[in-house]
N, C-alpha and C positions, 0 to 999 in steps of 0.2 A: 604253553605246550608247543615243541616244537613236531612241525606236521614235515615227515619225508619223501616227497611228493614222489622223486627218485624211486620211492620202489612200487609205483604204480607204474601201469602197463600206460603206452601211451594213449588209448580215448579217455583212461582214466583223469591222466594228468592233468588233457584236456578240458575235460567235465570240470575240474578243481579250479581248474587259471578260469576258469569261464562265470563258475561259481564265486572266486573272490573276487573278478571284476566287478560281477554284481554287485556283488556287499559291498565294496568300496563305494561302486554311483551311488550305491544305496544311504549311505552314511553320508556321501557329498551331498547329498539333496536333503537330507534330513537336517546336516550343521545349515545347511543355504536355510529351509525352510525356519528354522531354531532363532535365526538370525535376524530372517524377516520380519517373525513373533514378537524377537527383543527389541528391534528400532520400532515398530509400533506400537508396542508397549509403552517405550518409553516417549514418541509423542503422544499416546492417548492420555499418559498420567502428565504432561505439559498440561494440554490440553484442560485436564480437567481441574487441576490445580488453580491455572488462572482463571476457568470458567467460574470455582467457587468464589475466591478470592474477588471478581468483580460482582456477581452478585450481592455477595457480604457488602462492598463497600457502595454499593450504586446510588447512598446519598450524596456521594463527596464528585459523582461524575456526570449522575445522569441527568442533565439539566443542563437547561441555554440560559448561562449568563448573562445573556442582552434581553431576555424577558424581564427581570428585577432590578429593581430601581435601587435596591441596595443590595448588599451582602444577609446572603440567605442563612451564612451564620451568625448574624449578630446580637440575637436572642439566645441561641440554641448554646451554641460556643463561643461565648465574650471572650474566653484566654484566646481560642486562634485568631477574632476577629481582631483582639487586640495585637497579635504577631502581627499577623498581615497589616493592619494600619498604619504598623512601623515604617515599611519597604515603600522605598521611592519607584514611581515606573521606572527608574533604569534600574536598578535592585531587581526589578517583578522580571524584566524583562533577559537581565544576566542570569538569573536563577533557573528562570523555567527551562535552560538549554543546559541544564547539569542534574539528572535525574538522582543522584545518588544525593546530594546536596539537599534538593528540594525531600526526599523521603527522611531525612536524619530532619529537616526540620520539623516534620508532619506526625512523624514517630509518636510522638504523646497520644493521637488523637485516632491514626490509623493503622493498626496491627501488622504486623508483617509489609511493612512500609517497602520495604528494600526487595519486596518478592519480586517485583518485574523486573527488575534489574538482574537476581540470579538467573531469573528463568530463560532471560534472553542470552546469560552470558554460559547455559547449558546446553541451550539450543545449536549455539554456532558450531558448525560440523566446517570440516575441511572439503572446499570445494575443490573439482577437480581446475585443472588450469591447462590451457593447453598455450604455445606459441603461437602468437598470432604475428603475421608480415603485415606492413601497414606501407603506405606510400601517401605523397602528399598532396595526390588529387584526389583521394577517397577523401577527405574533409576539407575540402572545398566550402567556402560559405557554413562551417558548421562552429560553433562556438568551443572556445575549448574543454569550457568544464562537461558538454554534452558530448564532446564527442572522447572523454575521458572514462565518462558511462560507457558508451558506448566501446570499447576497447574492452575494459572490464568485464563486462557483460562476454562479448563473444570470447577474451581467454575462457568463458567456461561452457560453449560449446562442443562439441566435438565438429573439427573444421570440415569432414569429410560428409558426404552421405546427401540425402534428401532433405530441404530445408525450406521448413515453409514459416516466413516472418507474416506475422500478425499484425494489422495496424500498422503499416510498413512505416506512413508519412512517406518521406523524401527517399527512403529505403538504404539508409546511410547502415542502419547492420545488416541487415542482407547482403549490403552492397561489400563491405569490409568479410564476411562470411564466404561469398562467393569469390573474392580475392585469393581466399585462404584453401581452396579447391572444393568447395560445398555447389553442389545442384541447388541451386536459389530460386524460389517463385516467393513473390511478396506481394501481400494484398493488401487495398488499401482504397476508401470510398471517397475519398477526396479528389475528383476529377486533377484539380491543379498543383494536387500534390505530386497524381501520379506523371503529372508533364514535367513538372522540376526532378524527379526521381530519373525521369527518360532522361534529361537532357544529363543531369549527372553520372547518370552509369557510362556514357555514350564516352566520358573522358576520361573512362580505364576502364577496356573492354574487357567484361568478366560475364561469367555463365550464370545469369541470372532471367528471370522473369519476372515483368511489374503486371500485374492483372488489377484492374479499375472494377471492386465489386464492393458491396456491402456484407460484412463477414457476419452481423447477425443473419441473414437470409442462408435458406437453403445451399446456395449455389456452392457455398465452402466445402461442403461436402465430400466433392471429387478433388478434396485437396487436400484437407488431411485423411491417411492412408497409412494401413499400418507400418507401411516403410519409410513413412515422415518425421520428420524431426520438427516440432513446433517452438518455434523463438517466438519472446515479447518483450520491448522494453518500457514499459510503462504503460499497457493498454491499462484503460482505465475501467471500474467497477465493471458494470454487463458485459464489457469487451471482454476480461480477463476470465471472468466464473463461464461465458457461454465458450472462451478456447477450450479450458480444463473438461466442461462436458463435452465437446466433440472429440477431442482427446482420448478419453474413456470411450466413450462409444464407437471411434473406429479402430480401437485397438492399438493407437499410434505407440510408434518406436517411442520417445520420446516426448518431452516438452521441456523448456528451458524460460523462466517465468519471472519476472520482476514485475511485480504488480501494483498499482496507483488508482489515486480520489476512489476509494473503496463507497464513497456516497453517491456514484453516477451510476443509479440503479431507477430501474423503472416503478417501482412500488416504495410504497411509502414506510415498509419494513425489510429490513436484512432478511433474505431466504439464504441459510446452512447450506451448503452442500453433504457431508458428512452428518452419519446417522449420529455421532456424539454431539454434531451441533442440533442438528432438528429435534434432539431429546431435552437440552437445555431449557433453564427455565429462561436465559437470559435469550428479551428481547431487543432487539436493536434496531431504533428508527433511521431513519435518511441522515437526520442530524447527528444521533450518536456515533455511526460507525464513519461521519468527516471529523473525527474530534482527534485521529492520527493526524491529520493534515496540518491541525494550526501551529505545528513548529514549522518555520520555514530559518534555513541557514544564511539562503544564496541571495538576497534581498540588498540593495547598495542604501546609500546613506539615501539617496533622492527617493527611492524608492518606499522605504520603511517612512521617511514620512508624509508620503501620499499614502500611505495606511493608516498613521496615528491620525490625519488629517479627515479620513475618510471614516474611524470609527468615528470617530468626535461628532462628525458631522450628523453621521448614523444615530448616535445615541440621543442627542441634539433634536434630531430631527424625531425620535418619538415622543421624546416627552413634550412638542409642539403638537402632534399628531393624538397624541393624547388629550392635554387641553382644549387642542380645537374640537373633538368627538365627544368628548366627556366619558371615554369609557377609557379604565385604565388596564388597557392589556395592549402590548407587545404589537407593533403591524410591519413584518419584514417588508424590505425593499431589494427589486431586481440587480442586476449587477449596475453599476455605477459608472458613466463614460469617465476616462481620465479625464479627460477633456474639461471634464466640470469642477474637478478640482482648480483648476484654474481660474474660478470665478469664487465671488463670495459665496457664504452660509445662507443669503438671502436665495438667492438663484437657484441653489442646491433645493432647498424647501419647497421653490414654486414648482422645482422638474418631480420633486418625490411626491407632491400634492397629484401634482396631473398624472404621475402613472401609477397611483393608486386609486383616482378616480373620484378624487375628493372636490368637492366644488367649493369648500370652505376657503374663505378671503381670511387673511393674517391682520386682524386687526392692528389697527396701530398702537394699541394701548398695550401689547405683548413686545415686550425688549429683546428682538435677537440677538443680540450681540451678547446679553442676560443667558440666554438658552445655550447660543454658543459656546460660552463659559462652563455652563451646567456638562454637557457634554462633554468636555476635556474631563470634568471631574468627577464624572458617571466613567467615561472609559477605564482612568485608574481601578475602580474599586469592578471595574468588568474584569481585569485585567488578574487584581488578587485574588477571583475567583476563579477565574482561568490557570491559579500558579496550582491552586489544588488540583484544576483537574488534570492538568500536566502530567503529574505521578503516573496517572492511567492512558497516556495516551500509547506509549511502545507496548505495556502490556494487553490494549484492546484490540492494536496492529497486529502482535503475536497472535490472539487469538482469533484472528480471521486469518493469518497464514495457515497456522494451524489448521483449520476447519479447511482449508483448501488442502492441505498436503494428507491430512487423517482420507477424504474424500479420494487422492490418488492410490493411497495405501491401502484403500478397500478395496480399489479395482484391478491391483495386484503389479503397483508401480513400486520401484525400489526408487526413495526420495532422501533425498541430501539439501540440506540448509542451510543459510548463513549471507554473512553479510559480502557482496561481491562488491563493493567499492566503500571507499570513506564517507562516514555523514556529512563531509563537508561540502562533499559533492553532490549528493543529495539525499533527504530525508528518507526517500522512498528505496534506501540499497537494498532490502531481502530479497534473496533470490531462492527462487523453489528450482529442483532441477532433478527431474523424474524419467528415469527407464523402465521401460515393462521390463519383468522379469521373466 
């Protein structure tokens, strides 16, 4: 129906222009509100899709393969154990870094094999990107494939505004952020971190602040502000879930979030942030939710085998640890100097003896060079149970992004997904990237 506003007097007319403005906000706020409804929708049903999907499958994942001395399928499923027996370690270890591959071969045994792989390739949203100017004393001393993260990362900033970096380190994005015309404070509890951050800003004078504080403690407080914009690149487990909640709580403009070691948490189980995770049946220890972590890309030839050297040694070293106790279970060991890789298997034994506390002498009648052995071929079949759990490592990643971004979406943040650099670069690329609305 055409309405002739023309033959209304004029307060009329204006009542009407006044009245349709209305209705128009009215309809903009209601398509914006409609909109909001459907992207969380459609992460709640992500969300819940892999939440069931891991539960269903939590035989084939939930479990530390260095606790079993053999393959935990070898009774239950002879066909896969016999697949897997096939595959040479360089086989195990080409396979486990091609997900669509390892689920086509799993297929027989695990339903909807290939789910993590859609899920992840429905999740990726187009980030925003902004031009960032870069110069070639802001990466000073910085390596390239990190400071390639780093580039990456801030194009998906917005260069202007209040900006407050998390976990600063050396404050190389702040630093590139504050280049690009952003109000920069970056915090950071590493006294010596924050003196190499000074002495590097000081050689491209940009509007920045380095402040020397511990960001779990109170004092962050008067930092993020609802006119803040929160960056992180890599803060790891507690750092990352305790920004997101100060975030929420002060109302902030912003956060801009690549998250990392999802296992550097203070309790001995995964705590949800999102009501969909804390309803979940699925529980997640310290160990399950580092089980994203064990693909690494960026690793050199010298490197990868001070690893195969170091499982070996690991595995080596409990079934001596075993022997010598007489009880047969599983006794983890602290991190490992490189340093000791450089010595024998013998050496290794007496330093894992002593910082477990163990007084037992390695009789001579025990052959380590025997054990040694055993260990190289204990790692392999650690390694073929490691290829199953593989499947589930991006989809367990997902569902802790997930349960981090459902958590901004309840507190009325408009969040966008996806991968902000190549996995070559590194494993850890998802970036969360959230505006209040």
């Amino acid at each position: 129906m055409y309405l002739d506003v023309c033959a209304f007097g004029t307060r009329k007319r204006q009542y009407i222009s006044e009245l349709v403005a209305c209705v128009d906000q009215g309809i903009i706020r209601l398509f914006s509100h409609l909109r909001h409804v459907t992207e969380m929708t459609d992460f709640s049903s992500h969300f819940q899709i892999l939440d069931q999907w891991l539960v269903r499958h939590r035989r084939w994942w939930q479990f530390q393969p260095f606790h079993h001395r053999q393959s935990i399928w070898r009774d239950e499923t002879p066909a896969l154990h016999a697949l897997l027996s096939e595959l040479s370690e360089s086989e195990i270890l080409d396979l486990s870094a091609q997900p669509s591959r390892v689920a086509q071969q799993l297929a027989p045994w695990i339903d909807d094999a290939l789910l993590g792989v859609q899920v992840e390739a429905q999740l990726q949203q187009k980030l925003a990107q902004f031009s960032v100017n870069q110069h070639e004393r802001l990466h000073y001393r910085v390596n390239g494939r990190k400071w390639q993260q780093i580039v990456a990362l801030a194009q998906c900033v917005p260069p202007t505004g209040e900006i407050v970096e998390w976990c600063a380190g050396k404050a190389h994005l702040g630093r590139l952020l504050a280049f690009n015309g952003a109000t920069t404070t970056s915090l950071e509890w590493q006294a010596s971190l924050c003196e190499s951050a000074r002495e590097l800003a000081a050689r491209v004078p940009v509007d920045m602040t380095l402040v020397h504080c511990d960001v779990l403690s109170s004092d962050t407080a008067s930092y993020i502000r609802p006119t803040t914009h929160a960056v992180a690149l890599h803060a790891c487990g507690k750092l990352h879930t305790h920004l997101l909640q100060k975030v929420v709580a002060a109302g902030a403009s912003g956060v801009t979030l690549a998250p990392c070691c999802y296992n550097l948490i203070p309790d001995a189980v995964y705590s949800p942030l999102s009501e969909a995770g804390q309803v979940s049946v699925l529980q997640l220890s310290r160990d399950d939710v580092s089980l994203p972590l064990k693909q690494t890309v960026t690793a050199g030839q010298r490197e990868q085998r001070q690893r195969d050297q170091e499982l070996a040694w690991r595995l080596g070293f409990d079934l001596l640890q075993r022997e010598l106790r007489g009880i047969d279970v599983y006794l983890p060991l602290p991190t490992v100097p490189k340093s000791l890789l450089a010595g024998d298997f013998q050496t290794f034994c007496q330093w894992a003896l002593a910082r477990k506390q163990l007084d037992e002498v390695i009789p001579s009648s025990i052959r380590l060079a025997e054990i040694e052995q055993r260990g190289c071929q204990r790692r392999v079949e650690v390694r073929r149970m490691e290829l199953v759990q593989s499947l589930f490592r991006r989809p367990l990643e997902l569902w802790l992004l997930l349960d981090m971004i459902l958590y901004l979406d309840d507190a009325g943040y408009d969040v966008t997904t996806g991968t902000f650099c190549d996995y070559s670069l590194t494993p850890r690329n998802w970036l969360i990237h959230a505006v209040k609305s």
